[in-house]
C-alpha positions in Angstrom: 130.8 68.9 90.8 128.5 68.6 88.1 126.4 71.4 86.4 123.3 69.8 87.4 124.8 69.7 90.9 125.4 73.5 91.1 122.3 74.3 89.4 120.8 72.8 92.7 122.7 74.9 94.2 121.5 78.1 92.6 118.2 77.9 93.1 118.7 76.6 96.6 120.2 80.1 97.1 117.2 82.3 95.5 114.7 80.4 97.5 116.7 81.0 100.9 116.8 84.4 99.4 112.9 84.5 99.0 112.3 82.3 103.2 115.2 85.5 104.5 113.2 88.3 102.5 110.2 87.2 103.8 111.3 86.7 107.6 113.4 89.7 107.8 110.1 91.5 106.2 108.3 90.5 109.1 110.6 91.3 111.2 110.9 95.3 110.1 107.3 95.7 109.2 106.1 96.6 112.8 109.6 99.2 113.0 109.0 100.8 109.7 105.1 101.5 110.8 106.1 103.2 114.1 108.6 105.4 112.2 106.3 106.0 109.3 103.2 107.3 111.5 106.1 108.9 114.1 106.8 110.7 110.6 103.5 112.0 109.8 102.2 112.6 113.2 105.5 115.4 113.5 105.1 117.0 109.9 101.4 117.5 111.1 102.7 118.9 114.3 104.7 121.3 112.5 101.9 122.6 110.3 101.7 124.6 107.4 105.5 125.3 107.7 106.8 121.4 107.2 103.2 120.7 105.2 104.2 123.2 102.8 107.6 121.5 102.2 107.0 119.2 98.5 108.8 116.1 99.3 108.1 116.2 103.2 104.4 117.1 103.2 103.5 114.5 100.7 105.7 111.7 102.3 103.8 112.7 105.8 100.5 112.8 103.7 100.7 109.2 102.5 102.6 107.6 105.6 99.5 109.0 107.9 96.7 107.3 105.4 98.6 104.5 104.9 97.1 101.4 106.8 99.6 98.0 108.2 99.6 96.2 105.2 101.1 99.1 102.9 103.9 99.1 105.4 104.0 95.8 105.4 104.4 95.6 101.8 107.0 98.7 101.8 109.1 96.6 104.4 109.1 93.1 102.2 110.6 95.1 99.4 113.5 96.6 102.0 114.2 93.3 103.0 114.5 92.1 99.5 116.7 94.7 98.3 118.9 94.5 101.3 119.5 90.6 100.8 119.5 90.8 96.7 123.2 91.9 97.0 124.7 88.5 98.8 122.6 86.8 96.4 123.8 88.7 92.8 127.6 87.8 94.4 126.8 84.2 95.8 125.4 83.5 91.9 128.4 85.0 90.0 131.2 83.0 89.0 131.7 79.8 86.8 130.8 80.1 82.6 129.3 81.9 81.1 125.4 81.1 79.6 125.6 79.1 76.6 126.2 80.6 73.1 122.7 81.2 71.7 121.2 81.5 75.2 123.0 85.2 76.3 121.7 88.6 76.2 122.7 90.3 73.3 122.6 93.9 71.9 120.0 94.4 68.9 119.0 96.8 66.7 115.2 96.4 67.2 115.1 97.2 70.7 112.8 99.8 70.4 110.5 98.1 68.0 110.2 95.2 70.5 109.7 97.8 73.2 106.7 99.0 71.4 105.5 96.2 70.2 105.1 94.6 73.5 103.7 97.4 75.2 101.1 98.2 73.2 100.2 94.9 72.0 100.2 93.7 76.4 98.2 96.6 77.0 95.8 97.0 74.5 94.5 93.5 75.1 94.6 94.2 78.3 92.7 97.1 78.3 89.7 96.0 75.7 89.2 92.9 78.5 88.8 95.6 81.0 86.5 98.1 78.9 84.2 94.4 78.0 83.8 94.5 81.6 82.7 98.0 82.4 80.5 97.0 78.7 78.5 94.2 80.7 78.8 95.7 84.1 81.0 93.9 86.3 82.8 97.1 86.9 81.6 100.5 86.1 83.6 104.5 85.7 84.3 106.7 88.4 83.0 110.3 88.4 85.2 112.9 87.4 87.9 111.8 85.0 91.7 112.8 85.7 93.1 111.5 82.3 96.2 113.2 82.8 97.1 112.3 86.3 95.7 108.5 85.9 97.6 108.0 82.7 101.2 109.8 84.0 100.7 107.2 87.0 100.2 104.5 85.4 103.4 104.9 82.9 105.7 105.8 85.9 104.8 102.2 87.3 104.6 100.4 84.3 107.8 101.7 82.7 109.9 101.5 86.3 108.4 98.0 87.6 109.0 96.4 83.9 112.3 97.6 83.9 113.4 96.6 87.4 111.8 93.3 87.5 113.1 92.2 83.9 116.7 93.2 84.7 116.1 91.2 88.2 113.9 87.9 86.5 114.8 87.7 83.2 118.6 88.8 83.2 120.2 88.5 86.2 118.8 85.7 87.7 117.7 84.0 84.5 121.4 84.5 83.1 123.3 83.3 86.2 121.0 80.1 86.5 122.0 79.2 82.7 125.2 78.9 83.7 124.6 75.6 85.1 121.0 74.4 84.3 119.1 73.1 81.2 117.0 75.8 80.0 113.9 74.7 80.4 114.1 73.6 84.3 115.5 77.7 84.1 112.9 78.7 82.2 110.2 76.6 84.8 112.2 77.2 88.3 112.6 81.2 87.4 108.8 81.8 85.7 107.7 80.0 89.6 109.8 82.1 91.7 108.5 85.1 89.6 104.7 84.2 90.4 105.7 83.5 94.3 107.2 86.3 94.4 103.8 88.6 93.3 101.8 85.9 94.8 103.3 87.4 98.7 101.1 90.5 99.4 98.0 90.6 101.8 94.5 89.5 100.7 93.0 93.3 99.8 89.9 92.4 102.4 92.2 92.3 105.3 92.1 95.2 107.2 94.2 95.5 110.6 93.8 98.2 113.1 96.7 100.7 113.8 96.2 100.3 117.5 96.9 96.2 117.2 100.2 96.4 115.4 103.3 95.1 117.9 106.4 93.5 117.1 104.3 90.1 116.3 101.9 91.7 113.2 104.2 91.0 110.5 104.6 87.0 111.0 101.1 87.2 111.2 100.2 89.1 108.6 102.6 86.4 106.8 101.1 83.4 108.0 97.7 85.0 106.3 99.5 85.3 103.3 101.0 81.8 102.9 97.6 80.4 104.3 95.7 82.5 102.0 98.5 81.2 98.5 97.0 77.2 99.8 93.6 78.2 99.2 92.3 76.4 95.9 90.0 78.9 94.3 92.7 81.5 94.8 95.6 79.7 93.3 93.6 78.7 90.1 92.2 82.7 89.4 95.7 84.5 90.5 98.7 82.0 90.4 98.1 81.1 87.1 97.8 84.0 85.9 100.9 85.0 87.5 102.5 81.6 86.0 101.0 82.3 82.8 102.6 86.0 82.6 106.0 84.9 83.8 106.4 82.4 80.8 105.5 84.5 78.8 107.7 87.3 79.7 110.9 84.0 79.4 109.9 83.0 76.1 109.9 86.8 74.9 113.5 86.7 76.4 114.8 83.3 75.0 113.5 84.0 71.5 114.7 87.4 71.1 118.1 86.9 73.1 117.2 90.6 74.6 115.0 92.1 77.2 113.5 94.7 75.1 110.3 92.2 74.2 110.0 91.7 77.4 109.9 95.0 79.5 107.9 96.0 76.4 105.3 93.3 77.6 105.5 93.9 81.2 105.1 97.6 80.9 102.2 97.4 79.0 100.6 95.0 81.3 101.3 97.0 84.6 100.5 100.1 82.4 96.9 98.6 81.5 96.5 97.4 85.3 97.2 100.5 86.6 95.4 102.5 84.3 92.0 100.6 84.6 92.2 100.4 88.5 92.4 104.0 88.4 89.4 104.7 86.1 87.1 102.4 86.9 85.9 100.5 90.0 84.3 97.1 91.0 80.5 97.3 90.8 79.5 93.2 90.4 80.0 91.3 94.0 83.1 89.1 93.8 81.1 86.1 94.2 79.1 86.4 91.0 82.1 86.7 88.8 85.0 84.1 90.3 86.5 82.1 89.1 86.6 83.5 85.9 86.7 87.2 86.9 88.4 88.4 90.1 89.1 91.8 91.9 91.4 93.6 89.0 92.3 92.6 85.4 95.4 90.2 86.5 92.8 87.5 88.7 90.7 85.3 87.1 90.3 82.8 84.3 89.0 85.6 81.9 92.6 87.2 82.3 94.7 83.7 82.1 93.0 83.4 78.8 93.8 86.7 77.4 97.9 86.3 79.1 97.9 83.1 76.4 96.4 84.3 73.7 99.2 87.1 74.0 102.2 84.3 74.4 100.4 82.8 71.5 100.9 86.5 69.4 104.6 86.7 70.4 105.6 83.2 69.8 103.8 83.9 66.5 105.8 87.3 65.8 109.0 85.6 67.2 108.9 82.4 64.7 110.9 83.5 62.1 113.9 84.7 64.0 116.0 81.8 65.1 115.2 79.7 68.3 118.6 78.9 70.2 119.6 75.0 70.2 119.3 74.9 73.6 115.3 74.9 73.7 115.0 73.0 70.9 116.2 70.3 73.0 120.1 70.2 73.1 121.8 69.5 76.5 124.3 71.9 78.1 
């Protein structure tokens, strides 16, 4: 069988991956809400006694506020762990990625670390500050520096690092195997915006009392319907598209992952951060296309994602480009 063969055949098995994530996510989505509230509604019924408890109290403080969709969201990622396993074995095997194209050890990682954070977020950030400047969105009251920035380094430093192990190495490395890199580079930087493409329009809002063993299908039949709307696709997906690609070419020119979890941090970092600071004051209407809800939607953002692929392919220009994207078949 050729390569090009069984490169078919990889990515045929990440996107029945992605169609079995999201249909077993529907499926648990209604079971995980009963459980969650079930949860809270008996740490509340056992007062100050199972309230009091760190871990327990919180849990039953966040499962009771939360609404369908956070469950909804909570049960995708299940579903997705739960079927990543058959998929990390059904992609192993065969050679190895091309010479020039593997992961390798180096001695800047931290240097690339930094780098890419700060440089991710601080663009990031002055974008977001320009708006609170002209006053699309404006500060909230009482700052909690110290809370908002702890938060938002938590989820910047765990999703980079999870997601760029997942994207950019595992899946990136096994489909190199048998694939030219740049139909890698493409199918992988898609499957990466898809993937954060899948969560429920933030306007939705569905009743607790309406949630039965249907609400998840539902809830993803919004969500595909709502990825086929134009505006949508041209202020998020691209942006999404535009981030992914970025995030690959850090990896392919510096051979490591370091550049890239550097960038990815510091992008989450800076979302996180301004969400938590600031909120919307300018309707949504006014502002789209170019400006969306939060800092990743909008033409505004896509801009500012290239100008920062345009910094590290600058910074990465001098270090050698493996033969494979320079146009050599493998």
């Amino acid at each position: 069988m050729t390569g090009s063969s069984l490169f078919r055949q990889d990515w045929l098995k990440v996107t029945l991956w992605l169609v079995g994530t999201m249909v077993l996510g529907a499926l648990l989505a209604p079971w995980v809400f009963v459980g969650g509230k079930a949860f809270a509604e008996w740490v509340v019924a056992g007062g100050e006694a199972r309230q009091g408890l760190p871990l327990v109290g919180w849990v039953g403080e966040e499962a009771l506020k939360a609404d369908f969709k956070r469950y909804f969201n909570r049960a995708m990622l299940v579903a997705a762990l739960v079927l990543l396993w058959p998929l990390v074995k059904s992609l192993r095997g065969g050679d190895a990625a091309p010479h020039g194209l593997r992961l390798e050890k180096t001695p800047h990682r931290f240097g690339y670390l930094a780098v890419g954070w700060v440089m991710a977020s601080a663009i990031l950030l002055a974008m977001g500050f320009s708006f609170v400047g002209v006053g699309f969105f404006r500060m909230r009251g009482e700052p909690e520096w110290g809370e908002w920035l702890t938060t938002a380094l938590i989820a910047g430093f765990g999703a980079a690092v999870m997601e760029e192990i997942f994207f950019r190495g595992l899946l990136t490395g096994a489909l190199l195997r048998r694939g030219r890199p740049l139909a890698v580079m493409l199918f992988v930087t898609t499957f990466f915006a898809v993937v954060h493409f899948l969560k429920p329009p933030e306007a939705l809002y569905i009743p607790d009392e309406t949630v039965d063993w249907r609400s998840g299908f539902f809830l993803t039949g919004i969500i595909l319907r709502h990825m086929l709307e134009p505006e949508f696709l041209l202020a998020e997906f691209a942006t999404l598209f535009a981030v992914g690609w970025v995030l690959m070419v850090a990896r392919m020119k510096t051979r490591s992952l370091w550049l890239s979890i550097g960038l990815h941090g510091g992008w989450v970092f800076g979302l996180k951060l301004f969400s938590a600071c600031t909120r919307r004051d300018a309707p949504l209407e006014e502002t789209l296309p170019w400006i969306g809800n939060d800092l990743k939607t909008g033409l505004v953002p896509l801009v500012l994602v290239s100008v920062t692929g345009i910094l590290v392919m600058s910074m990465t220009r001098k270090w050698r480009t493996p033969p494979a994207l320079q146009g050599e078949k493998h």
